[in-house]
MARMARRO-251658 format. One line per field, with one value per residue (C-alpha): residue number from 1; residue in three letters; x, y, z. Coordinates in steps of 0.5 Angstrom, whole numbers. Layout:
MARMARRO-251658
nr: c(NUM,...)
rest: c(ALA,...)
xx: c(X,...)
yy: c(Y,...)
zz: c(Z,...)
This chain:
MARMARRO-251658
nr: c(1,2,3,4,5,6,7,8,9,10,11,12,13,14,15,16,17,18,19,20,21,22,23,24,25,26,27,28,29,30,31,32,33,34,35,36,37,38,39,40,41,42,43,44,45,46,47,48,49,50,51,52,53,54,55,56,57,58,59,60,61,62,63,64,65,66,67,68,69,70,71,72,73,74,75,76,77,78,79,80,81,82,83,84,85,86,87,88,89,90,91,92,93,94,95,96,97,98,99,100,101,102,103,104,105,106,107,108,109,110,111,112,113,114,115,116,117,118,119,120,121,122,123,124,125,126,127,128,129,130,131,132,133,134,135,136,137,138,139,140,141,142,143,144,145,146,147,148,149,150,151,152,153,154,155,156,157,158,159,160,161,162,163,164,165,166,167,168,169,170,171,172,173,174,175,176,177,178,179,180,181,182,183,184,185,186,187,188,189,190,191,192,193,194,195,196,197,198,199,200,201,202,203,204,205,206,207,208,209,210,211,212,213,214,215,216,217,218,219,220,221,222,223,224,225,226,227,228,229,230,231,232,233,234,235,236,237,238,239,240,241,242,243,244,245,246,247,248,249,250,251,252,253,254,255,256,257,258,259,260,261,262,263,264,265,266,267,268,269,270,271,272,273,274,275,276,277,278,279,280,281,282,283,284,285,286,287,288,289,290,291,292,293,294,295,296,297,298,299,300,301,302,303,304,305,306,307,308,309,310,311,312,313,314,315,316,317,318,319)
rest: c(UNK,UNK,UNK,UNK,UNK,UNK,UNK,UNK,UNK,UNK,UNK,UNK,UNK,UNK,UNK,UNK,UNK,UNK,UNK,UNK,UNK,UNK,UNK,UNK,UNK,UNK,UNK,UNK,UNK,UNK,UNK,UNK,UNK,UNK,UNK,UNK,UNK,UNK,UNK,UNK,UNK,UNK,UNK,UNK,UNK,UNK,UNK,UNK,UNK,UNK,UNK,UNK,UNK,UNK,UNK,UNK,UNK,UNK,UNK,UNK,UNK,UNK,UNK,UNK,UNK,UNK,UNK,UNK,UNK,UNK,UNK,UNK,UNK,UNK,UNK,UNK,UNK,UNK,UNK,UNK,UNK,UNK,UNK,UNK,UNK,UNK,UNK,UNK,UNK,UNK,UNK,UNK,UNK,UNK,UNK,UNK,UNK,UNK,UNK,UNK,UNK,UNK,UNK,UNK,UNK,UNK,UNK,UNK,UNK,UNK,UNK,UNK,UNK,UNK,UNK,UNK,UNK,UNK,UNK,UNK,UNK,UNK,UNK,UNK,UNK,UNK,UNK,UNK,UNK,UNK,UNK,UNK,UNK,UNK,UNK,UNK,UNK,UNK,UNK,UNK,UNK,UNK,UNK,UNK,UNK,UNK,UNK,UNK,UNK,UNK,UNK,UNK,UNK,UNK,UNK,UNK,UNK,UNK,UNK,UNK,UNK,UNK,UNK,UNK,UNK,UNK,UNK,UNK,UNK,UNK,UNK,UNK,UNK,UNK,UNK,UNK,UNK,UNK,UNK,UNK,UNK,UNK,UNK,UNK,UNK,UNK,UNK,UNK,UNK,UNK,UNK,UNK,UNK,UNK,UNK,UNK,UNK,UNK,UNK,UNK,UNK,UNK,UNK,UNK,UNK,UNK,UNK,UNK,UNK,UNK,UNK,UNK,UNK,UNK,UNK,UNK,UNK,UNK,UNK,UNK,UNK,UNK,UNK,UNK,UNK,UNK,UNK,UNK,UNK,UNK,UNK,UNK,UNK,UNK,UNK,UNK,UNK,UNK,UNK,UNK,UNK,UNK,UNK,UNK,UNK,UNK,UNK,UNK,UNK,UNK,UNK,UNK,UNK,UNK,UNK,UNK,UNK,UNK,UNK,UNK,UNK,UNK,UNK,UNK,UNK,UNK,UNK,UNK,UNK,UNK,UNK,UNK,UNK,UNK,UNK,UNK,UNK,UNK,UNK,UNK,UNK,UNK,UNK,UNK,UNK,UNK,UNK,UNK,UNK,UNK,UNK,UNK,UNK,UNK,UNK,UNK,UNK,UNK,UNK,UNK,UNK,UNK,UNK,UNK,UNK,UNK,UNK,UNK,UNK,UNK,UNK,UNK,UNK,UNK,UNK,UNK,UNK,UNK,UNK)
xx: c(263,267,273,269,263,266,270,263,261,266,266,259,261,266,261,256,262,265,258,257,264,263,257,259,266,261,256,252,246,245,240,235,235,231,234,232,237,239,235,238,238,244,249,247,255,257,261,261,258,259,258,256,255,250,253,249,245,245,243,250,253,260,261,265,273,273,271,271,272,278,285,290,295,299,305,307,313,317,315,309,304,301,295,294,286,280,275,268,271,267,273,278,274,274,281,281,276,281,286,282,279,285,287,294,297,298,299,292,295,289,291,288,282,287,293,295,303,302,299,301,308,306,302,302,295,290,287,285,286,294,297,305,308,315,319,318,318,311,306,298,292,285,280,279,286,289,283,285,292,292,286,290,298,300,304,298,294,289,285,278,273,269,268,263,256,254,248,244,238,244,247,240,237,245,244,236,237,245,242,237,243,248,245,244,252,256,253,255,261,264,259,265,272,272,274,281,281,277,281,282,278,281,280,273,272,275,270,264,267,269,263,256,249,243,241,248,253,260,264,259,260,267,268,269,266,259,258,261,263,257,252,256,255,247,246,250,245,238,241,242,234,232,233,225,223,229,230,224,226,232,229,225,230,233,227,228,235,232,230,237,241,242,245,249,255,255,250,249,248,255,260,263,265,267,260,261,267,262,256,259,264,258,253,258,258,250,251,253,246,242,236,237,232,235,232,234,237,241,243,246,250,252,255,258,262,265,267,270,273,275,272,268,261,260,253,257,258,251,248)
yy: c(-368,-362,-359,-352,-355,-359,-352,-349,-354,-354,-346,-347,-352,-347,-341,-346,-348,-342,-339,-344,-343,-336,-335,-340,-335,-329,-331,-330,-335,-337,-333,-336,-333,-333,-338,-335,-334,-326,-325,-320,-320,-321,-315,-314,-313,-310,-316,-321,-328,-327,-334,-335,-342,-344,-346,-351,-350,-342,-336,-334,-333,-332,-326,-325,-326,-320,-313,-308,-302,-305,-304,-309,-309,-305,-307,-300,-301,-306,-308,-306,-301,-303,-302,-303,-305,-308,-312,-309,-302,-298,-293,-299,-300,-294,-294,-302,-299,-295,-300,-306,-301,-298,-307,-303,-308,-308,-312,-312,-313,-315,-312,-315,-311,-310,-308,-302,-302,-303,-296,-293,-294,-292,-286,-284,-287,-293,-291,-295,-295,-293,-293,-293,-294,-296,-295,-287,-287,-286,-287,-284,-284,-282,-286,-280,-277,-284,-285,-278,-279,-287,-284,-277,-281,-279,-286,-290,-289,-284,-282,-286,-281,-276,-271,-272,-269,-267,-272,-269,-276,-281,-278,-277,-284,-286,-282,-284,-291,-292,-294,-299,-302,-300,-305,-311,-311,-310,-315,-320,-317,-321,-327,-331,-330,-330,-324,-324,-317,-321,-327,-327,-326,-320,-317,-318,-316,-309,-308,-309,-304,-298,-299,-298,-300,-295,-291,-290,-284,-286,-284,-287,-293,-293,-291,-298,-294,-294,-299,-306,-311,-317,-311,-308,-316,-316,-310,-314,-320,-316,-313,-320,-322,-316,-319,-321,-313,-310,-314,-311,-304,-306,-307,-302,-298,-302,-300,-293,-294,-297,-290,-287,-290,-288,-294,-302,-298,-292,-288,-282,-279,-278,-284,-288,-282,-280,-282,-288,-289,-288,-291,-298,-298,-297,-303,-308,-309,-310,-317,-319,-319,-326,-325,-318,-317,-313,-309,-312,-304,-305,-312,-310,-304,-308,-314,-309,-305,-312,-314,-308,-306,-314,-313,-318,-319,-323,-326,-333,-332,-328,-328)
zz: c(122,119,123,123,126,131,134,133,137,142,142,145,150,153,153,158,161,163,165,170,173,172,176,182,182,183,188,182,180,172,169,164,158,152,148,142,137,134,129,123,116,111,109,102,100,93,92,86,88,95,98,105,109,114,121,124,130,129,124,123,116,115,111,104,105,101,101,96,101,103,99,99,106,108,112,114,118,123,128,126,130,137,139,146,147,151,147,149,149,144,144,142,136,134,133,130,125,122,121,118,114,110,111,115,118,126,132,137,144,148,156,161,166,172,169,170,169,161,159,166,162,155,157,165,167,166,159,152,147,147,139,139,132,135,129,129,136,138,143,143,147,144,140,134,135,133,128,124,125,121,117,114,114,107,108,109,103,101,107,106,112,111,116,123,120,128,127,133,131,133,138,142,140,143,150,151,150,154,160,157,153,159,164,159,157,163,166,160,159,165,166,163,162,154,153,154,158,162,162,170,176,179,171,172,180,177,172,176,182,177,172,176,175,172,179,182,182,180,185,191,187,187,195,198,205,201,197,198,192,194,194,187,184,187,182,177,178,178,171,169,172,169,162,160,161,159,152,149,151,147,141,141,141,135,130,131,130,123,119,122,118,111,108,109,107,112,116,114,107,103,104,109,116,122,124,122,126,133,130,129,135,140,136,136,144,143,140,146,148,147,144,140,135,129,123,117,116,122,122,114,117,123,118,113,118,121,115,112,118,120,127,129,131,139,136,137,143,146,152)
């Protein structure tokens, strides 16, 4: 066997495994799952021969090494710039987009859930995505702030994004399906500890006390005095139970999503943009749902966008 398959299989041997003692750490019991794989269609790249090969046992190609919208890499400073991010977090993609867009160099400083020290130090309070730049002696908070800063910084390249065009279809399909797409992915978020912010116990606790379920006010939530940690954890299991009637609510979401997007390349009409930034960093994390069926449309977009932006999908790891 080849070294890929024997890591691919050794890949899917730590996912069981950390579901398992995932589920037995929580209180939670395994949840029965479909068990069929995401069904997508492939990115259609303006690549010359793009080659793909076949990982055994699933639907997942590998995309092009190469990508035509990215300009060789820039090594802009040392140390290179820092972003201090989360892996599931939409607003961290945002900002790792522009990065791996433009090909800049950077270092990816995955903070643990729990820690808040880190970006308390950086910019007073538990927030990501934090930039900081250390040989100019900066240090930023705000996903589009750090987007338009990179993007617009004459020493970086030529800016590459067009301005928001104020899609109001997206945004409102974005706000009529986030309860829907919400109770699927936050409980998957923390069923193993795969994502490296998620790596430890305490990490995973804080996420399921300050991220509630769909039904619930933050602030009720929150206060330990209304709501205890192993009701927090019930919900956290419902949502899991609830898969069956869920997914198919997701999917349909997804079809409509399908005549919204205008092309592989970019969502709207005019060229890779700010809508883009936003579009892509929110559909990354619903990869994670095992089962997700997306339009060929959406499925090339989501393809092009990762390899562009070189942030990749969680189909190999969906639950």
């Amino acid at each position: 066997k080849s070294d890929f398959e024997r890591m691919t299989r050794i890949l899917a041997f730590a996912v069981a495994c950390a579901i398992i003692g995932t589920c037995n750490a929580f209180s939670i019991a395994p949840v029965t799952l479909r068990s069929d794989t995401l069904t997508s269609s492939r990115a259609v790249l303006p690549v010359k021969a793009a080659r793909t090969t076949r990982v055994p046992g699933t639907t997942m190609q590998l995309a092009p090494a190469q990508s035509p919208a990215r300009p060789p890499a820039l090594v802009p400073g040392s140390p290179l710039p820092r972003l201090y991010v989360y892996d599931h977090c939409p607003f961290c993609v945002r900002a790792r987009m522009i990065f791996g867009l433009k090909n800049i160099k950077h270092e990816v400083r995955f903070m643990p859930n729990d820690d808040v020290k880190t970006p308390t130090d950086l910019v007073g309070k538990k927030i990501a995505p934090i930039l900081e730049i250390p040989y100019r002696g900066e240090v930023m908070k705000e996903s589009m702030d750090i987007v338009k800063r990179i993007d617009e910084d004459p020493s970086l390249g030529q800016p590459i994004l067009r301005p928001e065009s104020g899609r109001a279809d997206i945004k409102t399909w974005q706000k009529t399906h986030a309860g829907t797409f919400r109770q699927l992915q936050r409980p998957r978020y923390v069923m193993t500890g795969l994502l490296p912010e998620f790596a430890q116990a305490e990490a995973r606790e804080m996420f399921i006390k300050n991220h509630q379920m769909v039904g619930f006010e933050k602030a009720d939530w929150k206060d330990d005095a209304k709501t205890t940690q192993e009701f927090r954890k019930a919900e956290y299991q419902k949502a899991l139970e609830a898969t069956p009637s869920l997914l198919p609510q997701a999917n349909a979401a997804l079809a409509e999503l399908e005549g919204l997007i205008y092309s592989p390349e970019h969502c709207s009409a005019g060229g890779l943009s700010y809508d883009d930034i936003d579009l892509f960093a929110r559909l990354r994390s619903i990869t994670i749902i095992r089962g997700i069926v997306m339009p060929p449309k959406v499925a090339a977009y989501m393809q092009t966008m990762s390899t562009w932006a070189d942030i990749p999908l969680y189909n190999a790891m969906a639950l």
